[in-house]
C-alpha positions as CSV (number, residue, x, y, z in Angstrom):
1,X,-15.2,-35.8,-78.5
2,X,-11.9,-37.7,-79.1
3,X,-10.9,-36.8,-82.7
4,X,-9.5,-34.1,-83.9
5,X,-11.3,-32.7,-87.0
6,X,-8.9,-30.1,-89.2
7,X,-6.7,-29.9,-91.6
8,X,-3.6,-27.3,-92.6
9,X,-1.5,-26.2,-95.7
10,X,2.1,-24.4,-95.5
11,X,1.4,-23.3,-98.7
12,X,-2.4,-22.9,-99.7
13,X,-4.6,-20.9,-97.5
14,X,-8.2,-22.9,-96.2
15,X,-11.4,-21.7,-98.0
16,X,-14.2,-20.5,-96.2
17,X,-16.1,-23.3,-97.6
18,X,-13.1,-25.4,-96.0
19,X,-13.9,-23.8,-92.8
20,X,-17.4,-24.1,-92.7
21,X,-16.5,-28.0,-93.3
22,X,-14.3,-28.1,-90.7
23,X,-17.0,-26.4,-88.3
24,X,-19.9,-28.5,-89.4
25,X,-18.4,-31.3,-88.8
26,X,-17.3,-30.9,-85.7
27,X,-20.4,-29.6,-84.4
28,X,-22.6,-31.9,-86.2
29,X,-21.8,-34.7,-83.0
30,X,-22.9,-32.7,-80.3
31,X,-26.4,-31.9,-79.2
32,X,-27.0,-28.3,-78.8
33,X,-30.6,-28.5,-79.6
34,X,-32.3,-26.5,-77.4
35,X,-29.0,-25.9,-75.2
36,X,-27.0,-22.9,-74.1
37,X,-23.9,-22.5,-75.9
38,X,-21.2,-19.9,-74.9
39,X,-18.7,-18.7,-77.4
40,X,-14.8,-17.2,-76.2
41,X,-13.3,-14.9,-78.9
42,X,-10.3,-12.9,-78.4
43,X,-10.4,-9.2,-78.8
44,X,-9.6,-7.1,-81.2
45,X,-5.5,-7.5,-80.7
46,X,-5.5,-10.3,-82.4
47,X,-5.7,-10.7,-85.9
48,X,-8.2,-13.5,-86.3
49,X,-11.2,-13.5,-88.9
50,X,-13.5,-13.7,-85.9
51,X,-16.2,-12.2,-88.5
52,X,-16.2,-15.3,-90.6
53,X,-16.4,-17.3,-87.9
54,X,-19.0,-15.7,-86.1
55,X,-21.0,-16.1,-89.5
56,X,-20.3,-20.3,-90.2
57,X,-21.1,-20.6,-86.4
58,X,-24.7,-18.7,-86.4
59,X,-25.6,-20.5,-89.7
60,X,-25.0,-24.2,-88.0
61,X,-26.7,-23.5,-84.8
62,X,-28.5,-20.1,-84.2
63,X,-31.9,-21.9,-85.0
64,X,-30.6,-25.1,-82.9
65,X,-29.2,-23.8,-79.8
66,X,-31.9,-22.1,-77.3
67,X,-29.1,-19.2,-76.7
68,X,-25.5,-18.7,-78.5
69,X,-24.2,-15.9,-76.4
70,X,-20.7,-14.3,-76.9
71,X,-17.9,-13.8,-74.6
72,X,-14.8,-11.7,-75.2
73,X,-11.5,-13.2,-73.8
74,X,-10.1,-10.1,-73.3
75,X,-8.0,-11.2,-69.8
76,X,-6.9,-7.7,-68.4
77,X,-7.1,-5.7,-71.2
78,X,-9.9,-2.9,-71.9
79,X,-13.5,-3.4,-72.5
80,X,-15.3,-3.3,-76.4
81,X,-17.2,-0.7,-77.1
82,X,-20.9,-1.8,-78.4
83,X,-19.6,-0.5,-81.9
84,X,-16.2,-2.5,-81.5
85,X,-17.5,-5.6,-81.0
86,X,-20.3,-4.9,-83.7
87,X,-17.2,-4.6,-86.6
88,X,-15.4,-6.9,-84.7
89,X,-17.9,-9.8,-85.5
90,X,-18.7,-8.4,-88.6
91,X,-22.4,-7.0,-88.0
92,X,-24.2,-3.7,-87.6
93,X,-26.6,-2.7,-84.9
94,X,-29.7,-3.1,-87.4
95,X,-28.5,-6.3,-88.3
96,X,-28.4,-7.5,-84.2
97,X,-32.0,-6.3,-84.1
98,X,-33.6,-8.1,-86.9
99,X,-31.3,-11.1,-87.7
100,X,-29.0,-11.7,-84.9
101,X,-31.2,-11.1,-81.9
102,X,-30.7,-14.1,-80.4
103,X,-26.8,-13.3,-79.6
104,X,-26.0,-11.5,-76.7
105,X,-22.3,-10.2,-76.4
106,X,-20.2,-9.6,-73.3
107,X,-17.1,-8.3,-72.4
108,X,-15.2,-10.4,-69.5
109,X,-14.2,-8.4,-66.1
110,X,-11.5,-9.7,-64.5
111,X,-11.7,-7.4,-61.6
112,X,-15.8,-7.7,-60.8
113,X,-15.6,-10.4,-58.1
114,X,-19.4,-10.6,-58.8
115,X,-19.2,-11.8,-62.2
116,X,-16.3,-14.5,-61.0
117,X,-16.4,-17.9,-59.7
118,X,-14.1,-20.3,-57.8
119,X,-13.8,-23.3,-59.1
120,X,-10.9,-24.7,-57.0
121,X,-7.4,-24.1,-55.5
122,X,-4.3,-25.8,-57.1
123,X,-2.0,-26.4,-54.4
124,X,0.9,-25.1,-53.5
125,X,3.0,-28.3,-54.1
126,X,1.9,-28.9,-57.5
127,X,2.4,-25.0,-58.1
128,X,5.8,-25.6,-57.0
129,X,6.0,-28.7,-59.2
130,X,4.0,-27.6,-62.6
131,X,6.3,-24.1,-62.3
132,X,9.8,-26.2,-61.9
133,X,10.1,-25.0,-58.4
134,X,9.6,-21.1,-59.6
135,X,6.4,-20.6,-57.4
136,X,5.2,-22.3,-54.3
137,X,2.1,-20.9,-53.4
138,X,-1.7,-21.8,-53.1
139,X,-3.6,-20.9,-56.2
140,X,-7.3,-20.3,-56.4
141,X,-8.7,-20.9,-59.3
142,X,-11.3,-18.1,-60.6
143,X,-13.0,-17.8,-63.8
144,X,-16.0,-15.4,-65.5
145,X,-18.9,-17.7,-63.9
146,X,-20.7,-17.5,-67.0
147,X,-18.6,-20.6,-67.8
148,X,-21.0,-22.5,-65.6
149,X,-24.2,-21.2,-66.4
150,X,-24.0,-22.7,-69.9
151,X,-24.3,-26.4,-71.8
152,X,-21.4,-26.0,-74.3
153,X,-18.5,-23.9,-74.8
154,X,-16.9,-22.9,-78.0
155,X,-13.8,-21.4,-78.2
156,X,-12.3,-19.6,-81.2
157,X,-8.7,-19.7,-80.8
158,X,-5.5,-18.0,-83.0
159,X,-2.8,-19.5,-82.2
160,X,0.5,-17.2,-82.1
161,X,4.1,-17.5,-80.1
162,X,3.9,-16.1,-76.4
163,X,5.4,-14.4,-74.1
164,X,3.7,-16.2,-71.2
165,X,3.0,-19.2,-72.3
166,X,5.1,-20.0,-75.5
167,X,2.0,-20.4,-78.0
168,X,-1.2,-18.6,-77.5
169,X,-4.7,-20.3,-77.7
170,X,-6.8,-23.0,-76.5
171,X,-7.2,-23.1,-72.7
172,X,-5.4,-19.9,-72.7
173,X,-8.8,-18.4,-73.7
174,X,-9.7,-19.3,-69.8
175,X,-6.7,-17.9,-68.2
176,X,-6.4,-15.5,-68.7
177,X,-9.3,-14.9,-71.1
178,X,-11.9,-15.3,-68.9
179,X,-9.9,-15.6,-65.2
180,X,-9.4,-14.2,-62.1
181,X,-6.4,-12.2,-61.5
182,X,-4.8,-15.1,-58.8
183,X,-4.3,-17.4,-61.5
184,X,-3.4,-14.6,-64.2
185,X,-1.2,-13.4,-61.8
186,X,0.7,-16.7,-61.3
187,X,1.8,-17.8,-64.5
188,X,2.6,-14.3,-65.6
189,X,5.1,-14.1,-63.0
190,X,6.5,-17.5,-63.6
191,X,7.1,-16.9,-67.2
192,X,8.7,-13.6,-66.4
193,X,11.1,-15.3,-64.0
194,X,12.2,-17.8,-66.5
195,X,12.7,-14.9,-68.6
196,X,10.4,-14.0,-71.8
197,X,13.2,-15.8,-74.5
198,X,13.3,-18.9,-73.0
199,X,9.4,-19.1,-73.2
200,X,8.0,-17.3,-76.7
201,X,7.6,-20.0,-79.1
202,X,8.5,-22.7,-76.7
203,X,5.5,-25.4,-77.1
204,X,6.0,-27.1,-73.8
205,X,5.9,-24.6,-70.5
206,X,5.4,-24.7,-66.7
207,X,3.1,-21.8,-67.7
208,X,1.0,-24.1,-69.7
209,X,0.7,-26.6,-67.3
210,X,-0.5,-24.3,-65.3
211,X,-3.4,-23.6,-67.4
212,X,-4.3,-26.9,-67.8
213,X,-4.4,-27.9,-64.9
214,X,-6.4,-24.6,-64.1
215,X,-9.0,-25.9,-67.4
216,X,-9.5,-29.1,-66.0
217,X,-11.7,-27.7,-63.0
218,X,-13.7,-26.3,-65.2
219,X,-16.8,-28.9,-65.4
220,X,-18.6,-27.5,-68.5
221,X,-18.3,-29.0,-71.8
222,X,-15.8,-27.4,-74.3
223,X,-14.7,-27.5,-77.7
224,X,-12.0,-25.3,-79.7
225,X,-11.6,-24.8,-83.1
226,X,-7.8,-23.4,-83.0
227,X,-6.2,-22.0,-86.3
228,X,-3.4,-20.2,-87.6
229,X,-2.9,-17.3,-90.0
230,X,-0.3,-16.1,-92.6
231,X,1.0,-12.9,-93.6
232,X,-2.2,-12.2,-95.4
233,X,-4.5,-13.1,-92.4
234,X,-5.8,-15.8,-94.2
235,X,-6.0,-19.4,-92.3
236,X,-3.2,-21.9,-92.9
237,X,-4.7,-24.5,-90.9
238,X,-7.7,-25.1,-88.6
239,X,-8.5,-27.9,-86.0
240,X,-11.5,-28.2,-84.0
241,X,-12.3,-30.6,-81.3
242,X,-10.1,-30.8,-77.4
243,X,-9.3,-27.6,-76.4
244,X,-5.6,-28.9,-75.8
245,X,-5.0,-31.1,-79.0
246,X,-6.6,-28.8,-81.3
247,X,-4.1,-26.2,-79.8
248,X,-1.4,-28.6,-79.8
249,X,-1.6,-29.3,-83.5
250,X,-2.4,-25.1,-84.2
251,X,1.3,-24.5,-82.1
252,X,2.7,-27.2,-84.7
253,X,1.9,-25.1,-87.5
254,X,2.5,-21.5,-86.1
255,X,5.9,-23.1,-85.2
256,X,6.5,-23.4,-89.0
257,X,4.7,-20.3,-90.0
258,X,5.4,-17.1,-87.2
259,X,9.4,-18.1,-86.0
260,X,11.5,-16.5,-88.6
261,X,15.2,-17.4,-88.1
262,X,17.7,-15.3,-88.7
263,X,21.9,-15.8,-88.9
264,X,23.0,-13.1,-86.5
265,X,21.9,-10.2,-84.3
266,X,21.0,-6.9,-85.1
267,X,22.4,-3.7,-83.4
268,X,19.5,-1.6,-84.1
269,X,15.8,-2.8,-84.8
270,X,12.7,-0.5,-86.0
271,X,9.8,-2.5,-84.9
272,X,6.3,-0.8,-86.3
273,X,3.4,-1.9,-84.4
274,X,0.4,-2.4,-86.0
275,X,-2.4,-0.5,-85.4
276,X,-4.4,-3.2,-83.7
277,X,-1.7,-2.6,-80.7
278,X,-3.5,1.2,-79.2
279,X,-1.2,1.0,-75.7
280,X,2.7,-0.7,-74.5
281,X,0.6,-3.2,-72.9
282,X,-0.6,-4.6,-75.8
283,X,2.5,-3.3,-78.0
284,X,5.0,-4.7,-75.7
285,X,4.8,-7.5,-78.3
286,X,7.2,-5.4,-80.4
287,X,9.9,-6.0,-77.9
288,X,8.7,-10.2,-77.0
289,X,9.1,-10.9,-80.4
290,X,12.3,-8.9,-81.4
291,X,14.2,-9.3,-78.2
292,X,16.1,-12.4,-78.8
293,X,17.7,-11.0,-82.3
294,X,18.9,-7.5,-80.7
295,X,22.7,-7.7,-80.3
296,X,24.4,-7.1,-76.9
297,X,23.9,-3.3,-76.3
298,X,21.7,-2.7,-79.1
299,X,18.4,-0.9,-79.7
300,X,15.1,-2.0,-79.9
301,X,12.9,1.0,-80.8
302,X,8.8,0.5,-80.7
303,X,7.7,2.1,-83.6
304,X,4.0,3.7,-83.6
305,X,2.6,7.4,-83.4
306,X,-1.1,5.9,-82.8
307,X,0.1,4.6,-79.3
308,X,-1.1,7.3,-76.8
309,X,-1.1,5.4,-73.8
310,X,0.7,2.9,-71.3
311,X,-1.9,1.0,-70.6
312,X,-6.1,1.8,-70.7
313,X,-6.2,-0.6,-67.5
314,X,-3.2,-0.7,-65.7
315,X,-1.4,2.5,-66.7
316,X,-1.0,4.4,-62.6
317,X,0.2,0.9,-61.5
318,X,3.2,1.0,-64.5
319,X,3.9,4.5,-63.7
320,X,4.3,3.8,-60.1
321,X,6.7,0.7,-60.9
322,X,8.3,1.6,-63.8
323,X,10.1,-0.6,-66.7
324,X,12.9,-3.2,-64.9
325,X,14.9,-6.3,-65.3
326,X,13.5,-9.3,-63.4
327,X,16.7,-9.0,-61.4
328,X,15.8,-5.6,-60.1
329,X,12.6,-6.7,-58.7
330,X,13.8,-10.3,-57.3
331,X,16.6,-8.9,-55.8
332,X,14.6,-6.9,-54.2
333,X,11.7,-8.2,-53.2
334,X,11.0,-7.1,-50.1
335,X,10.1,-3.4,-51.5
336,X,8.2,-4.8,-54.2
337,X,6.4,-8.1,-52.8
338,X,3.2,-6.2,-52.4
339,X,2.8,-5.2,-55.7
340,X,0.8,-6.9,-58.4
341,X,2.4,-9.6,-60.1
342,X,0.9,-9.2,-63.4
343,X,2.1,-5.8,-63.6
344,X,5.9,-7.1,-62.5
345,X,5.7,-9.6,-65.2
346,X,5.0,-7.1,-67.9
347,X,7.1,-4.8,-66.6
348,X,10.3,-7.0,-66.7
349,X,8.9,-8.7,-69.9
350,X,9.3,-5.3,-72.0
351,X,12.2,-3.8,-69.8
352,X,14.1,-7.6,-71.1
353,X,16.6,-9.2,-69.9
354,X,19.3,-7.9,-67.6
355,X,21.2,-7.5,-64.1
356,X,20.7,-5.9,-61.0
357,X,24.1,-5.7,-58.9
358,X,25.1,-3.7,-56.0
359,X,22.4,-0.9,-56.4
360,X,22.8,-1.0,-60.3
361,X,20.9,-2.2,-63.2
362,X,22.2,-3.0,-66.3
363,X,19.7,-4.1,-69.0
364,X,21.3,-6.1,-72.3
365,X,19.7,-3.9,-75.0
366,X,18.3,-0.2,-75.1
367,X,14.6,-0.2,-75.5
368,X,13.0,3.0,-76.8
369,X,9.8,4.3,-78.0
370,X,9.0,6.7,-80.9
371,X,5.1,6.8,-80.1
372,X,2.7,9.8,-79.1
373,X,3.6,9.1,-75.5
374,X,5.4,12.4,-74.3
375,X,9.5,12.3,-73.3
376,X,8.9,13.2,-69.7
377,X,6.7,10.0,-69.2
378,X,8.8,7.6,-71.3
379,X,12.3,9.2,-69.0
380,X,9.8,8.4,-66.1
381,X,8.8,4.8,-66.6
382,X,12.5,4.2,-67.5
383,X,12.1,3.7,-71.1
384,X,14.0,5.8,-74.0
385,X,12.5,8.1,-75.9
386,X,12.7,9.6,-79.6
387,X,10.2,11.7,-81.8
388,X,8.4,9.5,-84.4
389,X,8.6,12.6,-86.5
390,X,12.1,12.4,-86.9
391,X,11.8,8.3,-88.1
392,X,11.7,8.9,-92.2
393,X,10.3,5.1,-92.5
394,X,11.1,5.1,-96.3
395,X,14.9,6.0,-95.9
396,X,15.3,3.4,-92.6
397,X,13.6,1.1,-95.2
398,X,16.3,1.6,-97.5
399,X,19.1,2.0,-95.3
400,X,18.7,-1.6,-93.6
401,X,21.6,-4.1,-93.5
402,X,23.7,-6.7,-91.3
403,X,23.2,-4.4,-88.1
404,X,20.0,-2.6,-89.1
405,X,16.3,-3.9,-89.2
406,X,13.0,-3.0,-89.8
407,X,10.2,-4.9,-88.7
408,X,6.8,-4.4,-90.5
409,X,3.9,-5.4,-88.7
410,X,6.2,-5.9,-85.4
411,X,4.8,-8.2,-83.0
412,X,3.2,-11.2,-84.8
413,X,6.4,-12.7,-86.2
414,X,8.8,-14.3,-83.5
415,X,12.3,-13.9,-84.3
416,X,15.5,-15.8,-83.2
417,X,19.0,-16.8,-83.8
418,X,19.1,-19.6,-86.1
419,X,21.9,-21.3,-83.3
């Protein structure tokens, strides 16, 4: 499928007539009678109507398609619980029995070599080249095998600024949504070298390439239907049709839509994570998308008394490493070569930027969080700490001006320096 079917508004939200549209006519072409069809969602961090689209997309073709199974992109982070995934898609278990029995729903598991495949090695030359000379290395290429077991994929695909990869969506919804950790690994670190400003909400990355070139090994037919939402989760534009196009034209409007500029740096930032965002591995985000607008010695402070853990997944290996500066790890990399790269990359990625000289390290801004994590482990993982009980939101509300912010909703807006 060449064209691109979609369309977007700035101003007025799509229907969900519009959508189902926009769907129907872009399945309409292909012939899924009788096949398998495989459908990626993201979890439940993102905000994404995956309920209405897991509706339009059983109406077109859960009497067509001989299965229409479910997959959740969920890269590294925690399973879905049978009841998560139920609200998540906007069904209850009695209504799986009687009118939905045909779906089947898994979660991917990124660490069960059984349920992975290789599907290729990139090399380490065109590593070297795709990453701008940041990574020379062999890369194998693994992915859920489920990917090859079906007819058609469908991917449903927010599209958001990154910190890995500059805009979320499309073939990210493979790696790491559905990947190995080798290739998750890789592009983590690479975007953690370059440093997580000079990638969020940067359209065209040696990250990305990476994951193209990953996605074009995979020999199973696919087709996205990337969107974007506005403040009121509603979509302000939807494209359906190649995974990278539709994603490329989603970015376009997410480039208009989640990049707020602003005139000059703040000294002290209140970012409140939403409640989507359970662990720092997820509400990292905070710090991604307010790093670039904290002044030179400022404060970033991660706002959210729900948080209760470092990560569900990967919490002993953070522990053990610890929040740093990239420099403190590269210039050191003989003591830390061994560990994984994935946790390095988000370890660097919240910690922000900084320097490592002669034994010291000196990060640019203060980062500090007023969550349900206890003082001893933030002092321990090298964060800052403060009680979220002594944060009145109403008076920071009020009391916000040229040096003081507060972020509702942290973590889906990027935010930079208008120069």
């Amino acid at each position: 499928m060449n064209a691109i079917i979609g369309k977007g508004s700035l101003e007025t939200p799509l229907t969900e007539s519009e959508v189902r549209d926009i769907c129907e006519a872009a399945l309409a072409p292909l012939p899924l009678a009788g096949k398998r069809v495989l459908v990626l969602v993201p979890d439940h961090t993102r905000h994404a109507p995956i309920d209405m689209f897991f509706h339009i997309i059983h109406d077109l073709l859960g009497q067509k398609a001989k299965t229409l199974d479910y997959l959740i992109a969920s890269g590294t982070h925690q399973a879905m619980s049978v009841e998560r995934i139920y609200q998540h898609v906007g069904i209850n278990a009695r209504e799986h029995r009687e009118r939905y029995a045909k779906v089947r729903f898994f979660n991917h598991e990124h660490k069960n070599a059984a349920a992975l495949a290789t599907i290729g090695t990139i090399p380490s030359a065109e590593i070297h080249a795709l990453s701008n000379g940041f990574l020379n290395e062999d890369v194998p290429v693994t992915i859920n095998k489920k990917v090859l077991e079906y007819d058609q994929i469908l991917m449903v695909s927010p599209v958001v600024p990154h910190e890995a990869v500059g805009y979320s969506g499309g073939n990210k919804y493979f790696f790491p949504g559905i990947g190995g950790v080798d290739i998750i690994q890789t592009f983590h670190w690479i975007a953690a070298l370059i440093t997580n400003p000079a990638v969020n909400g940067v359209k065209d990355t040696p990250t990305r390439r990476v994951i193209e070139r990953g996605a074009a090994l995979i020999p199973t037919p696919r087709l996205c239907f990337a969107f974007t939402v506005n403040d009121h989760h509603q979509l302000a534009c939807l494209f359906a049709g190649d995974p990278y196009e539709a994603w490329s034209r989603a970015a376009d409007y997410s480039a208009k839509l989640h990049v707020n500029y602003v005139g000059r740096p703040y000294q002290q930032i209140l970012g409140i994570a939403p409640e989507i965002y359970e662990e720092i591995w997820v509400a990292g985000k905070v710090m991604y998308k307010l790093e670039p607008v904290v002044a030179e010695g400022g404060e970033l402070i991660i706002y959210g008394p729900h948080i209760r853990e470092i990560s569900f997944v990967h919490g002993n290996a953070i522990r053990k490493i610890g929040y740093h500066v990239r420099d403190y790890f590269v210039k050191q990399w003989d003591r830390f070569s061994d560990e994984p790269k994935l946790i390095l990359a988000h370890s660097t990625n919240v910690r922000g930027v900084g320097t490592f000289e002669n034994g010291v390290e000196s990060p640019r801004i203060a980062v500090t969080l007023a969550t349900s994590i206890p003082e001893e482990v933030c002092r321990s993982i090298n964060l800052g700490y403060r009680d979220y009980r002594t944060i009145a939101l109403d008076d920071w509300r009020a009391q916000q001006d040229e040096d003081h912010l507060v972020v509702e909703n942290a973590g889906q807006l990027l935010y930079r320096l208008r120069n």
